[in-house]
C-alpha positions as CSV (number, residue, x, y, z in Angstrom):
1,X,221.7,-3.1,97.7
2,X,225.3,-2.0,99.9
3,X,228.1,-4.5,99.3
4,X,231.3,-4.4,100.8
5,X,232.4,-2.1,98.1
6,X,229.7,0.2,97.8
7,X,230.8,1.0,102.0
8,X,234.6,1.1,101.5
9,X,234.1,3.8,98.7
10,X,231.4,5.7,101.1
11,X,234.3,5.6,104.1
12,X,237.0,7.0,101.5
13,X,234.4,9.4,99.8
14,X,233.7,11.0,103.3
15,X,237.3,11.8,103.7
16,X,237.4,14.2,101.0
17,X,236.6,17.8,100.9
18,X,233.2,19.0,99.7
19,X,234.7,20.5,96.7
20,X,236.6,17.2,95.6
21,X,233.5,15.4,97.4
22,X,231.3,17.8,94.7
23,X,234.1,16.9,91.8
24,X,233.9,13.4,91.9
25,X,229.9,13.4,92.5
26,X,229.9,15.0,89.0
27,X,232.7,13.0,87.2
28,X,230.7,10.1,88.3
29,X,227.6,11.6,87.2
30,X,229.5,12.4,83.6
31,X,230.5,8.8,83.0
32,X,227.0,7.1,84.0
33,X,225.3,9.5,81.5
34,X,227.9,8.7,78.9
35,X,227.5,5.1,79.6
36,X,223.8,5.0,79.2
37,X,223.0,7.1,76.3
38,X,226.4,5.5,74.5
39,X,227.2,8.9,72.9
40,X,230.3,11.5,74.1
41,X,228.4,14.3,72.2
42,X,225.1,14.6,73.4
43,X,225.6,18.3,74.6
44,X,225.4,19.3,71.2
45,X,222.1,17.1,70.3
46,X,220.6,18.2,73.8
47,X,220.8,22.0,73.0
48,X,219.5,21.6,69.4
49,X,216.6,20.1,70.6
50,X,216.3,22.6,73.7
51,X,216.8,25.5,70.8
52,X,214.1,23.9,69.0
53,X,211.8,23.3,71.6
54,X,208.2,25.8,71.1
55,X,207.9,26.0,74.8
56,X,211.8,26.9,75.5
57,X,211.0,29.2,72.4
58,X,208.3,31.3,73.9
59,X,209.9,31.4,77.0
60,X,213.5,33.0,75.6
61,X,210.7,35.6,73.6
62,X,208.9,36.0,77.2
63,X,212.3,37.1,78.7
64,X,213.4,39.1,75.5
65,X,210.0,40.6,75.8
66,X,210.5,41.5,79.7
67,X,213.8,43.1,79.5
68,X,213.4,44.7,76.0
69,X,213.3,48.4,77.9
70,X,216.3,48.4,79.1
71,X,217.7,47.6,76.4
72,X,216.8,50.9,74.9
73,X,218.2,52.7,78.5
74,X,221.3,53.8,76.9
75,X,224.0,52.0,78.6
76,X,224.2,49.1,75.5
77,X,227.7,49.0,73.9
78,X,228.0,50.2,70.3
């Protein structure tokens, strides 16, 4: 539903450039996640359960697995 407000902030949003168009959009994005999960820190959770994940799991051993040739092509750092 637009209101009043909702139009004002579209007229001033369209002003900007993309990049602080693209900077607010994801400072705005930021604070509704925050506000609905209720917790700051949920980057940290979020990865731990990503890390723990079996399907992420076999996927980082699938790319390990693909690219585990050139590891051996002599241009590592020792």
């Amino acid at each position: 539903m637009a209101t009043p407000v909702f139009t004002e902030i579209e007229n001033e949003f369209v002003r900007l450039s993309p990049e602080a168009q693209l900077t607010l959009l994801e400072r705005l994005v930021h604070r509704a996640r925050v506000a609905v999960s209720g917790n700051r820190d949920t980057w940290e959770a979020d990865l731990s359960a990503m890390a723990a994940d079996p399907e992420m799991q076999r996927e980082l051993h699938r790319i390990n697995d693909e690219f585990a040739t050139t590891e051996s092509d002599g241009l590592e750092r020792h």
